[in-house]
N, C-alpha and C positions, 0 to 999 in steps of 0.2 A: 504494500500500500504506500501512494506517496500523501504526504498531508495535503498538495494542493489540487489532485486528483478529483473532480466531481465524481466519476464511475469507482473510483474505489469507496468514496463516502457513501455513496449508496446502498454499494454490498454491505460496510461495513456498521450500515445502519444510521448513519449521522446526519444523510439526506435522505428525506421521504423517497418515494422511488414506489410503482404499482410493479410489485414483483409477480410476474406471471407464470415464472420455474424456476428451480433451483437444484444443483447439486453437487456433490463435494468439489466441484472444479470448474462450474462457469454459474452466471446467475443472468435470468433475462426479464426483462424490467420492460414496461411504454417506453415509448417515445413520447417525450412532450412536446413538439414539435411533428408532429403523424402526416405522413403524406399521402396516407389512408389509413380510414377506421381500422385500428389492429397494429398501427405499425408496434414493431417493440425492436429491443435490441439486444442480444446476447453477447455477452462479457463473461472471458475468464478472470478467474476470482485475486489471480495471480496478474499486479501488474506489469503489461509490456509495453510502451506506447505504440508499436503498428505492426502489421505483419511482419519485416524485417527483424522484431524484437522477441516473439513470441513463440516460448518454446513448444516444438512440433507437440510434444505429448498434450497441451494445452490447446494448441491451435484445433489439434483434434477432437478434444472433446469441444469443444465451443460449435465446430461445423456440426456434430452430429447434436448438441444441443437445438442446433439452427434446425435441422428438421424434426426434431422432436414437438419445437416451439411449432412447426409448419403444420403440422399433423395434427397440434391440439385447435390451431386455427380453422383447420379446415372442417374439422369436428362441428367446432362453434359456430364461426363466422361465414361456411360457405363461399367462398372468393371461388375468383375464376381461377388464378394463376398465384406468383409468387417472384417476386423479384427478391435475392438474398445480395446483398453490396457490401463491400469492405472501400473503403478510402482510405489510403496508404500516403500522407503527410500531404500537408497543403496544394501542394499543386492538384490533387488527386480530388481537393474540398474535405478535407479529415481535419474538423476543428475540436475534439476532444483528443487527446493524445493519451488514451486507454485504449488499445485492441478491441473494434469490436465489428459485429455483422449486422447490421437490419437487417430486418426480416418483415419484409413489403408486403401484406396479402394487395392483390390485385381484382381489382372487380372490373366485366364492361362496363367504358364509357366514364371510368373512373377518370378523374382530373391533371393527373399524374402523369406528368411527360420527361421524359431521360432527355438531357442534354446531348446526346452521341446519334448522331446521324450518318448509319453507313455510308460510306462515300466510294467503297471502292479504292482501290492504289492498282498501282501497274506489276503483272506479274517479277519483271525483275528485280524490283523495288522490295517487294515482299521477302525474295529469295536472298537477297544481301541483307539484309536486316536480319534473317532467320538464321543464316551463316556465322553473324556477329555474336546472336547469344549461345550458338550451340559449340563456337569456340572459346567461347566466355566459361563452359562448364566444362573443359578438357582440361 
């Protein structure tokens, strides 16, 4: 936990927070700021501030939290679909710096539009890019 952490005050009880699951290793809470009815957000309990920081054993359980969280929604709230999103530091729009997923129920006609508009790129374009990361992991 860091003290100036809002996602760790939450778990740790010192900010309100509508906890909607929990267990030994992530907690998943609303979102007060919902970009649809249902949004929440799933946080390991252990702070990391982004994926780059977040030890895999942890990352793990938080994704499979994410669909436990999905599956208790779709129970309830009936959505069409499910958008799950990580933002990984500012440029990315990650303004809390605690690791975490929303977890979007999606309904038709819902209000909710993604800034990313396929655009396409040129096949060789794509292949030079895919060459940089996959010498990047050798």
């Amino acid at each position: 936990m860091t003290d100036e952490c809002i996602f760790c005050k939450i778990i740790a009880g010192e900010l309100p927070g509508e906890i909607v699951d929990s267990d030994e290793r992530t907690v998943a809470f609303m979102d007060i700021n919902p970009a649809t009815p249902g949004h929440a957000l799933v946080v390991p309990r252990a702070h990391a501030a982004d994926l780059m920081e977040i030890r895999d054993e942890d990352l793990q359980a938080t994704i499979v939290a994410a669909r436990r969280l999905a599956r208790r929604m779709e129970a309830a709230l009936e959505p069409d679909g499910f958008n799950i999103l990580n933002a990984c530091r500012p440029a990315a729009w990650q303004t809390v710096f605690h690791f975490h997923l929303h977890v979007i129920p999606r309904y038709e006609n819902d209000p909710l539009k993604l800034p990313w508009i396929p655009r396409g790129a040129e096949e060789g374009q794509i292949a030079a890019v895919a060459e940089k990361i996959r010498a990047a992991g050798a």
